[in-house]
MIFIMI-83371 format. One record per residue: residue in three letters; x, y, z of N, C-alpha, C in turn. Coordinates in steps of 0.02 Angstrom, whole numbers, plus 50000, padded with zeros to 5 digits. Example, Ala and Ser with C-alpha at 12.3 -4.5 7.8 and 13.67 -1.06 7.14 Angstrom:
ALA506604971650390506154977550390506604983550390/SER506424988850354506844994750357506455000250394/
END
This chain:
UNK557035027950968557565023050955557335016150976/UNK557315012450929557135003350951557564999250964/UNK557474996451020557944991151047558264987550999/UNK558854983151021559114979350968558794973550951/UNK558384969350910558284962350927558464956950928/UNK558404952850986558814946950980558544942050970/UNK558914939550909558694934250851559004927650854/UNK558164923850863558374915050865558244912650794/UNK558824909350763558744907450699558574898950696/UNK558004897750678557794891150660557854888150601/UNK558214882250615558144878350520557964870950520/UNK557774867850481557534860750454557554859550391/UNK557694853550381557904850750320557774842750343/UNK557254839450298557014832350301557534831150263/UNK557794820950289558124817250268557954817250181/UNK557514815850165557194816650100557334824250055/UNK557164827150087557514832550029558304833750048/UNK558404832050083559154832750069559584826750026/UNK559114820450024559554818149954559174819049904/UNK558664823049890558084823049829558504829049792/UNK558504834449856558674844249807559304843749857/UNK559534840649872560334844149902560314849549942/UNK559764850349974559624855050029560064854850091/UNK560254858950106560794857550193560654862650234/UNK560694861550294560384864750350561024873450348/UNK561664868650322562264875450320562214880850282/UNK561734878550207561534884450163560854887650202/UNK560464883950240559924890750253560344892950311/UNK560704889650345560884894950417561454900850402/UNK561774901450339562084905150279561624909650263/UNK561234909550235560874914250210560534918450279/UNK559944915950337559654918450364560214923250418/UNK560844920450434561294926450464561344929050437/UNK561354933050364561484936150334561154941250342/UNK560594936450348559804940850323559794946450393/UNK559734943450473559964945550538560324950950526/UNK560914950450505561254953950517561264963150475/UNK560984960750410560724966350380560174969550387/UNK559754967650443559214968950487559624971650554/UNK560054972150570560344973750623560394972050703/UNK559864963350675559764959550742560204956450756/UNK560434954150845560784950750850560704943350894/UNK561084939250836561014934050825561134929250902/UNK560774927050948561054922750993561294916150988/UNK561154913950928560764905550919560604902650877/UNK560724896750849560194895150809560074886950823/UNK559454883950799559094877650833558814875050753/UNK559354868550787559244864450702558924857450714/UNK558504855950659557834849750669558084847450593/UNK558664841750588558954838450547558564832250536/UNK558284832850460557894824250449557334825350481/UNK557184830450529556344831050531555754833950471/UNK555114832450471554894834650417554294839350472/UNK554084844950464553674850850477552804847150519/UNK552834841750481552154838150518552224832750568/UNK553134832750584553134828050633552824831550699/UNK552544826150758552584829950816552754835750851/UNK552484839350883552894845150909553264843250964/UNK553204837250985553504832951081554144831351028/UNK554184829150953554724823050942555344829350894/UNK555284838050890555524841150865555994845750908/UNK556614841250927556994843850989557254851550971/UNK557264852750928557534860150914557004865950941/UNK556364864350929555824867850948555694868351002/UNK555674861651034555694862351101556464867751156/UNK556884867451128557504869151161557434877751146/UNK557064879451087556904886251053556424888251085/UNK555774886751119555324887251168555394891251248/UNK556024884051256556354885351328556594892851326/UNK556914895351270557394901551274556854907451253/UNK556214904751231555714911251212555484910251263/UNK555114905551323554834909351387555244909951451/UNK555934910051434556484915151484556514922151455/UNK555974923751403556184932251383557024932751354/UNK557194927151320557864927851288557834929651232/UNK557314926451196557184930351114556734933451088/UNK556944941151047556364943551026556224942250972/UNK556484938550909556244937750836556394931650824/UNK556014925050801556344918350772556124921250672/UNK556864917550674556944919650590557064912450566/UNK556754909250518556524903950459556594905750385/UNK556624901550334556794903150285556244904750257/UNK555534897750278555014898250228554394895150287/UNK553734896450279553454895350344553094886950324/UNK553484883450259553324875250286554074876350319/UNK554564878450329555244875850367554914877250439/UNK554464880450470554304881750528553674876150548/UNK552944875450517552644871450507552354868650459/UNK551874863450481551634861050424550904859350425/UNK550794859550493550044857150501549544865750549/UNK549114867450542548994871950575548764871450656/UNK548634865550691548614864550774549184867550795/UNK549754863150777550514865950818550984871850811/UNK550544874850741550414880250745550384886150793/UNK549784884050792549394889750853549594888850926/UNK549844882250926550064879251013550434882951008/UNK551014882750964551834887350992551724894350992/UNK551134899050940551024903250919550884907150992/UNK550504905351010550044904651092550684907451147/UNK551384903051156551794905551206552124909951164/UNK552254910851099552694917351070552214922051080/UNK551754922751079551284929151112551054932151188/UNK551274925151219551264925351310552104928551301/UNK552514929651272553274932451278553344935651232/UNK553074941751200553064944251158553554943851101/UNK553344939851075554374936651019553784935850967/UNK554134937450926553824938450862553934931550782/UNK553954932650735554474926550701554144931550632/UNK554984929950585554914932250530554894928450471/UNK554684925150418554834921050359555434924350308/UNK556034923250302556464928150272556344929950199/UNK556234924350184555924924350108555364924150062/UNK554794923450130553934924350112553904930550179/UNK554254935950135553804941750179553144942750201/UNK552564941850137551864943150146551624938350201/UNK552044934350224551744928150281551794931850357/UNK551304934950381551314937150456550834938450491/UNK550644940450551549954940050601549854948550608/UNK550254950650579550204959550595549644961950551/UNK549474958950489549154961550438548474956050425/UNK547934958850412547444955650405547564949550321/UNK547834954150282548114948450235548874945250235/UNK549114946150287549724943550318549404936950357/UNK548964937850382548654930650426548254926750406/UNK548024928550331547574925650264547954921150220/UNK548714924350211549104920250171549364912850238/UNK549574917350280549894913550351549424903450341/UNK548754906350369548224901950354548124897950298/UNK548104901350233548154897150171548764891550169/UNK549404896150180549784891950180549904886950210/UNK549764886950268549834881650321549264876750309/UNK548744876450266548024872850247548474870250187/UNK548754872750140549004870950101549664864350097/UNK549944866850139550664862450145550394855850188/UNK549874856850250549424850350272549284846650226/UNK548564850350187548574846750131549004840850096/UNK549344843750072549884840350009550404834750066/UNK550554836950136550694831150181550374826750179/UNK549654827250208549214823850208549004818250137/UNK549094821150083549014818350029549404813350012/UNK550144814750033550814810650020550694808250075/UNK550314806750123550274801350182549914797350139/UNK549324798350097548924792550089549174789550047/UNK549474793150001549814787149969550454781049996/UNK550674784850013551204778750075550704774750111/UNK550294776950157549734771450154549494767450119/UNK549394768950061549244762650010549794759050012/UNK550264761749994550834756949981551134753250026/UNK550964755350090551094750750175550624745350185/UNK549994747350156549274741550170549574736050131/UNK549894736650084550044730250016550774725450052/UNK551054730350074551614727350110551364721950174/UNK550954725450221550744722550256550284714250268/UNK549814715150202549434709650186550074706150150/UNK550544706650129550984702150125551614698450172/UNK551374701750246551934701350280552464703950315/UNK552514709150247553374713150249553244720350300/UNK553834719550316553854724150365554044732450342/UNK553764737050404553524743650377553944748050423/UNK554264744150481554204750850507555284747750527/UNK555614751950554556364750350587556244748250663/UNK556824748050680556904744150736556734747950804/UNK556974753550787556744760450827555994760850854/UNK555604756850808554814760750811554404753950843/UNK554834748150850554504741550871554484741550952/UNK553634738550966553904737951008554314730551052/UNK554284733051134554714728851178554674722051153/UNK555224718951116555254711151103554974708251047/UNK555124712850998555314711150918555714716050871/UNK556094712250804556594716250792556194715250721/UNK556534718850671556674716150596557144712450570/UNK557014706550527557684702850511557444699050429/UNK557714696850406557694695450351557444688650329/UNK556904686450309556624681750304556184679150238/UNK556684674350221556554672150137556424679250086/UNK557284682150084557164688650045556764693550038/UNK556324694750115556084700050126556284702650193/UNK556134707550215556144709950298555464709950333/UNK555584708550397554924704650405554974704850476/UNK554404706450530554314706250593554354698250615/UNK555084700150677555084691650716555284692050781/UNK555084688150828555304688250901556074691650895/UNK556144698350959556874695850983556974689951017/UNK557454687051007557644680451057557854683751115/UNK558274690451119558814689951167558254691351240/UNK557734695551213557254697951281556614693951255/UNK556454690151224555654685451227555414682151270/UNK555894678251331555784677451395555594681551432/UNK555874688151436555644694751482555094697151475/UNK554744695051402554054695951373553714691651402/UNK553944685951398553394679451420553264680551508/UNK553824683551552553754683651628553114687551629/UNK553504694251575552824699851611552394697851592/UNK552164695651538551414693651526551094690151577/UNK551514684651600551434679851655551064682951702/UNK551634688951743551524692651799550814698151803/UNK550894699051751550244704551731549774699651737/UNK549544694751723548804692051720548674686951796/UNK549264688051803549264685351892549064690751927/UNK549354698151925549224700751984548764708651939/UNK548834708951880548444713051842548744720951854/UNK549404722451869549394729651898550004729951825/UNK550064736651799550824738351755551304740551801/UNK551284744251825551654747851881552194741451941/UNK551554736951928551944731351998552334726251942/UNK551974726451857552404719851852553224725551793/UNK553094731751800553794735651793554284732251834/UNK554054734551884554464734551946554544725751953/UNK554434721651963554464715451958555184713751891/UNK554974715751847555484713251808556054717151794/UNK556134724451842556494726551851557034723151896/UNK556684720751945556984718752004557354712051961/UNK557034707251926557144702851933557894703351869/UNK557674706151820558194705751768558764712451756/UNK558594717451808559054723051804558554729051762/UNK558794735451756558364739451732558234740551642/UNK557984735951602557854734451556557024736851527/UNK556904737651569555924737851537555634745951595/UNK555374748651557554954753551549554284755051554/UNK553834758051584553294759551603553004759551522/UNK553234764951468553004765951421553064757651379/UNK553664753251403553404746651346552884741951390/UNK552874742151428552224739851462551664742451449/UNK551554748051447550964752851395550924746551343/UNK551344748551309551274745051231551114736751211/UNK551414733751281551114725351286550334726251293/UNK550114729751319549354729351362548834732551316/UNK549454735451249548664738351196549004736951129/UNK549614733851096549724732951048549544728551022/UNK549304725750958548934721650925549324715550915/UNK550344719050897550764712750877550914708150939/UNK550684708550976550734702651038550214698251035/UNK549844697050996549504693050973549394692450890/UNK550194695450861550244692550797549774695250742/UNK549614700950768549044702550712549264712150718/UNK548964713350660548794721350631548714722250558/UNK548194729550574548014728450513547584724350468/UNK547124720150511546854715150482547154709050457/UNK547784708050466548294703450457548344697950517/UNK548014695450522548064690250579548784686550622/UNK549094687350539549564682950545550414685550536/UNK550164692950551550624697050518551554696750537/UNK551564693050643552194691650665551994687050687/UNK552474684150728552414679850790552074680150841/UNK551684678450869551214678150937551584678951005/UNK551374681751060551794681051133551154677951151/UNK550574680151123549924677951189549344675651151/UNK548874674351135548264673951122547724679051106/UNK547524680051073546894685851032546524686251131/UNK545994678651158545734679051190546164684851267/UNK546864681251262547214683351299547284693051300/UNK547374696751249547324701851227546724704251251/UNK546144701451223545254703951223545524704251343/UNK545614702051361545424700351433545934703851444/UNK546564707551424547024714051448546744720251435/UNK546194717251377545974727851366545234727551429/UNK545024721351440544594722251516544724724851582/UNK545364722051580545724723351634545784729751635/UNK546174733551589546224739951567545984744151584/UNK545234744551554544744746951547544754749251635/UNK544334742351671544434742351730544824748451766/UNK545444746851768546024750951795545934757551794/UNK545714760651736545604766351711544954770551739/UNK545174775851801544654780651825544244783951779/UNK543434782651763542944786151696543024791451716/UNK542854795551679542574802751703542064804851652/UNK541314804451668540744806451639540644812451625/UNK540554815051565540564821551527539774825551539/UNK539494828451567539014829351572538744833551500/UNK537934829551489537644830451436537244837251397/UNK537284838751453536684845951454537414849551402/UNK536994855451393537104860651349537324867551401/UNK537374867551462537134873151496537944877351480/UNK538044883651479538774887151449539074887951485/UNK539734886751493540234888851561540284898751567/UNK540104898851627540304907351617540584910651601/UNK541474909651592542154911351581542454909151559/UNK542184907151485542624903551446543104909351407/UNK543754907751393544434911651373544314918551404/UNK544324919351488544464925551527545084924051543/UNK545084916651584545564915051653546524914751606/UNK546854918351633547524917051597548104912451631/UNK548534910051618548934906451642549394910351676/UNK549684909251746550084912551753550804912951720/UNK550914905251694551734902151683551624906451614/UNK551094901851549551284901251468550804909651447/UNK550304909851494550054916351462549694913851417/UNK549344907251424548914903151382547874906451418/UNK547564905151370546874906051413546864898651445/UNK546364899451498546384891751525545724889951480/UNK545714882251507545274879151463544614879251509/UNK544144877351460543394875851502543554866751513/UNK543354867351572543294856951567542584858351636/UNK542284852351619541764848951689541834843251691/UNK541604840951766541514833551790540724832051839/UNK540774825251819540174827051867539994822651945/UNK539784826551997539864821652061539554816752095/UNK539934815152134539414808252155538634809852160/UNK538614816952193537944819152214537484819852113/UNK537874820152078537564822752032537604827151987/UNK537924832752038538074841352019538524841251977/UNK538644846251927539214847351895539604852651903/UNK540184851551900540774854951954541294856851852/UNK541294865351873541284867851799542054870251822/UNK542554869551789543254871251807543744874651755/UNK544334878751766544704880751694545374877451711/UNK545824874951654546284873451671546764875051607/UNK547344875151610547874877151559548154870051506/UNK547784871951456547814865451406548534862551369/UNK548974869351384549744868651366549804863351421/UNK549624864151490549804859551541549524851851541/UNK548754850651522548554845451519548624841551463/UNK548924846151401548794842751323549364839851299/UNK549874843551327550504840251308551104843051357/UNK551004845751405551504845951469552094851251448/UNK551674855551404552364861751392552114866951434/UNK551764868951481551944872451538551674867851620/UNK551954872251672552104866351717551454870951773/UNK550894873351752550424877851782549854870751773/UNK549734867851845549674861551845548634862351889/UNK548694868751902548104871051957547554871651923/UNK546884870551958546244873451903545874877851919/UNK545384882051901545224887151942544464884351940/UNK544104884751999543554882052004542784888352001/UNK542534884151951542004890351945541564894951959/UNK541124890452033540974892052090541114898552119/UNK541784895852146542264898352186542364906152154/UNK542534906352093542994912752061542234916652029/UNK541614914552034541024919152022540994923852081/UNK540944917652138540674921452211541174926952221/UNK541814925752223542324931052225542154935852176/UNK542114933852110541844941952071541174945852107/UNK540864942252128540214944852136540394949752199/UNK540914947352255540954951452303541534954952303/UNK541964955352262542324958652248542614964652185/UNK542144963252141542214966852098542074976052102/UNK541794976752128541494987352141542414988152161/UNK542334984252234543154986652236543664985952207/UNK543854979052176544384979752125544234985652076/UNK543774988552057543644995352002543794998452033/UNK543435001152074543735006752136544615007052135/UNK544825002852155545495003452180545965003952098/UNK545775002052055546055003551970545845010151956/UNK545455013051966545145018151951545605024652001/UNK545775023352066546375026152096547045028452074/UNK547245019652071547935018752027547845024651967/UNK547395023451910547345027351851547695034451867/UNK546965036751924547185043751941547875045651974/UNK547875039652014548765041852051549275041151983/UNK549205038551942549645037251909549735044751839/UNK549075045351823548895051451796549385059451825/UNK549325060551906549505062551910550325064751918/UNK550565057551933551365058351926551755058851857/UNK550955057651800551265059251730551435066051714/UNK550985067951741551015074851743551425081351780/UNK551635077551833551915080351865552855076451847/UNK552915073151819553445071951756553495077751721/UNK552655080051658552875084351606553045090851628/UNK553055092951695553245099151707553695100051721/UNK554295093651740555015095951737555165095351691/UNK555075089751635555285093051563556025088351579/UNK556115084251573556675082451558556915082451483/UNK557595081351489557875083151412558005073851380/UNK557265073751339557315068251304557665066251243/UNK557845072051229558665072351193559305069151217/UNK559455068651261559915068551304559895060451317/UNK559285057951314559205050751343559365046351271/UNK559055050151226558945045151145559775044951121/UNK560125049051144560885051051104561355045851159/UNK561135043351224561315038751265561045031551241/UNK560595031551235560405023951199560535022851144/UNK560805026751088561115027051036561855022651051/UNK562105028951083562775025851115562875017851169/UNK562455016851195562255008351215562205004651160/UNK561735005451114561625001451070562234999051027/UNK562545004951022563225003950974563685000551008/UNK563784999251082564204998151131563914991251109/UNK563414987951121563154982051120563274977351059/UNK563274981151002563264976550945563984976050915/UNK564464978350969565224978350958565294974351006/UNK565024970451048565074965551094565474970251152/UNK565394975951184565884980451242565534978151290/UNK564724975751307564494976951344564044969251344/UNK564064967251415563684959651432562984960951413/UNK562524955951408561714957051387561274958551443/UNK561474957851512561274958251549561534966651573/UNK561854970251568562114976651567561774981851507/UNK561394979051459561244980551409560534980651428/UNK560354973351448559654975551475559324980051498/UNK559814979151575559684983651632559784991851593/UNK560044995351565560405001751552559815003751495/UNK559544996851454559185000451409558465000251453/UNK558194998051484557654997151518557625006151556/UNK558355008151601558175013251624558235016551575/UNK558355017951520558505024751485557775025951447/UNK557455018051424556965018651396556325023251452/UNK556335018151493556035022851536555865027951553/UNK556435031551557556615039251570556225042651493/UNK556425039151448556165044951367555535042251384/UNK555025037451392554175036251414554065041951443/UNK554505042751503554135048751556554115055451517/UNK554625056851475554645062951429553845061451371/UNK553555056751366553145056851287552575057051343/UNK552335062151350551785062051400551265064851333/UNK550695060051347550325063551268549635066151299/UNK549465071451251548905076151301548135071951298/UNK548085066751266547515063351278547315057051354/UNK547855058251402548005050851441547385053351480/UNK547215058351495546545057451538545855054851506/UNK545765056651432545315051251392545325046251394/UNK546145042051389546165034851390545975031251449/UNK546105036551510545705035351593545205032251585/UNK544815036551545544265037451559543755032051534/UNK543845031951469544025025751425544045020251457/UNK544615016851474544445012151529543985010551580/UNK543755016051608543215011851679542545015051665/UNK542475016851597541885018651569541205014651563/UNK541605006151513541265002851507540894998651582/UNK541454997551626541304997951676540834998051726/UNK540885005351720540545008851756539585011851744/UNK539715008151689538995007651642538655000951665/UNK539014995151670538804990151678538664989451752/UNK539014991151805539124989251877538524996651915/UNK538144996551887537555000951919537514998551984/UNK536995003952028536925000852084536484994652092/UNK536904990852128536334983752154536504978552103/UNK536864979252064537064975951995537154967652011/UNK537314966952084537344959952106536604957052105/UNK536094959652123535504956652126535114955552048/UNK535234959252019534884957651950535254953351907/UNK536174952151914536344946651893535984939651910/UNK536124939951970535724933351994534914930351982/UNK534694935551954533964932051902534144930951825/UNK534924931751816534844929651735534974924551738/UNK534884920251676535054912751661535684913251646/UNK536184907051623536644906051617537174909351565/UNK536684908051518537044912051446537114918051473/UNK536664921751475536404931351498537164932651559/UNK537354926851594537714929151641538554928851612/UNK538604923851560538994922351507539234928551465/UNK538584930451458538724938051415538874943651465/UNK538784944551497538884951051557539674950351563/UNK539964942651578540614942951602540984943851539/UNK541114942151474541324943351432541434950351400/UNK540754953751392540584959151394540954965051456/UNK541234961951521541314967451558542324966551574/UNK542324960451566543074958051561543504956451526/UNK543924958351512544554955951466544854949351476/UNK545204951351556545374943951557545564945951609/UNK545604939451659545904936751729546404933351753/UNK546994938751778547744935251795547544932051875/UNK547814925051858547674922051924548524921851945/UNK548324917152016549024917552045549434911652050/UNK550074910952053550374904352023550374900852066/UNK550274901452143550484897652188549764896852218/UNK549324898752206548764896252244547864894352203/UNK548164896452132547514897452101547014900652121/UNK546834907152141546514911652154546534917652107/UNK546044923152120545954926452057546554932152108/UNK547244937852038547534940752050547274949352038/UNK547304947951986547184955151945546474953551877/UNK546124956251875545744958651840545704962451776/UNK545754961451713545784967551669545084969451635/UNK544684973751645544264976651608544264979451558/UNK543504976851512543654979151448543814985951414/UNK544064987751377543994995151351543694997751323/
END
């Protein structure tokens, strides 16, 4: 008997097709309950991205984000979409979100492009095409709006709303066109900070400065945008002359020095040499692999590290630690016989309480005709989700201990096989004469992957390959 699933329904509909095809977010969220419900999932939710289009941002698509939050609390097991451009459009953000629906095992269905899924080798062929496809044809309809923005531009006219300008210019109407021009009401607050910035050169001090001085009006992020945007010196685009000026070209050229300055390098080291553990280390929060990154030190050395790229790339998990490479070899090297050893225990202790399960024989009849009866309790709303949880968790349980299958001592075995092939005696000393790659391959070859720990970055658990 299979759990019930609980289904997050996602929809989108761009401003553009909804006055092009009369598309509305109310007819797909119409249809896909429907769809739920004759599937027998139940529905918690649904998360709507109105006037967004599939290749916007994944930071600027608040529905996704709020749909995220509720897939890594283990709240949803299926997101249901109409069509998989209503889900994406480009294949990176893709795979980013794809990445935590697989760290939370939640699945997602296309209601109306069945053949679109990751279960089937031509389920993840079409998946792929399509998503190359619908880029594409985005991408295509970008360049043309690009053309047609470059022509606007060399004439002046303005491209973008008021929303997208930045600190201390608006759009307004100028000799029957629209056209970039000073705000008046804050152009003074422009002229201080500029002032203040090239006096004392810090963003942070001249925030706070014109915070103090004019009330809380200005922003870390529009200070960003004075110190690298082109229209503060009246130009983009090759348009010299495109707005009004706050400062000087020279003035500009001597803020991106400053800049520069400000900005801690970090030198990429050149060599070729391979990180050992690249996609072992796992995240504890997203269930992401960590990333490979190096730096290199004063002394010279290069200092080889993993870190969680959901965390550094765009701040959707909050697993902020790195695991250092050094560090997490020497620990394999002296710890590994025993972490096998002690799995290899577990196996058997665990082996045997399976077994000593199949000889009482419980009546797994008895359990399936009870979760029957939950389930039905549940989708009549009798019973809270958290009562549902808990009740189906033990019952499931209980029918596992009944499916005891006569091969589990193969699968034992199976496991610490490969192992146990590799970790010969002395196995530490002949690692240490291979080169880098050779040692690259051993760990890949002998590990699955490595749960570290959330509070200290250290290695937790170990999984070996099968």
């Amino acid at each position: 008997m299979s759990k019930i699933m609980r289904c997050a329904i996602y929809i989108r509909v761009s401003s553009a097709e909804q006055v092009m095809h009369g598309k509305s977010l109310e007819a797909q969220l119409r249809f896909l309950t429907d769809y739920a419900v004759g599937k027998g999932w139940k529905v918690i939710g649904h998360f709507a991205d109105e006037g967004k289009t599939a290749r916007k941002e994944l930071k600027r698509r608040k529905a996704i984000k709020e749909l995220l939050e509720h897939v890594k609390c283990d709240a949803v097991d299926v997101i249901l979409f109409w069509k998989m451009d209503r889900w994406f459009r480009n294949v990176a953000d893709f795979y980013k979100v794809q990445d935590i629906l697989d760290a939370h095992n939640c699945t997602w269905v296309a209601a109306a492009e069945p053949s679109m899924n990751l279960d089937t080798r031509e389920g993840r062929l079409n998946v792929n095409i399509m998503l190359s496809i619908n880029q594409n044809e985005t991408d295509t309809t970008s360049e043309r709006i690009k053309f047609v923005n470059e022509a606007s531009v060399k004439q002046g006219k303005a491209i973008f709303g008021n929303s997208s300008l930045p600190f201390g210019y608006k759009v307004a109407l100028v000799d029957d066109a629209k056209r970039i021009v000073k705000d008046e009401s804050v152009a003074h607050i422009v002229n201080d900070a500029f002032e203040y910035y090239f006096a004392h050169q810090t963003k942070t001090g001249t925030v706070k400065y014109i915070n103090t001085k004019y009330g809380n009006t200005f922003t870390i992020n529009s200070m960003l945008k004075m110190c690298t945007h082109t229209f503060y010196y009246g130009s983009y685009r090759e348009n010299d002359s495109y707005c009004p000026a706050y400062i000087t070209k020279d003035q500009w050229n001597l803020m991106q020095t400053i800049n520069e300055r400000n900005i801690k390098e970090h030198k990429a080291q050149k060599s070729c040499e391979p990180f050992l553990f690249p996609g072992i280390f796992i995240c504890p929060l997203c269930g992401r692999r960590l990333s490979s990154n190096k730096r290199i030190r004063k002394s010279g050395t290069c200092a080889r590290y993993y870190r969680c790229p959901n965390h550094y790339s765009n701040r959707m998990c909050d697993y902020g630690k790195v695991i250092n490479e050094t560090t997490a070899e020497t620990y394999l090297l002296e710890n590994l016989d025993r972490t096998l050893d002690e799995q290899r225990q577990i196996y058997i202790d665990m082996l045997a309480e399976k077994k000593k399960a199949e000889k009482k024989a419980p009546d797994k009849t008895k359990y399936q005709k009870e979760l029957d009866r939950l389930n039905n309790m549940y989708q009549k709303g009798r019973i809270t989700e958290e009562k549902y949880d808990s009740e189906y968790d033990r019952l499931k349980s209980l029918i596992d201990s009944c499916q005891m299958t006569e091969n589990t001592e193969t699968r034992v075995t199976k496991a610490f096989c490969r192992a146990e092939q590799i970790l010969v005696e002395n196995w530490q000393e002949t690692y240490c004469t291979l080169p880098r790659i050779a040692r690259q391959a051993f760990w890949r070859n002998l590990i699955e992957g490595i749960d570290v720990k959330e509070d200290c970055g250290m290695i937790k658990d170990i999984h070996f390959m099968l």
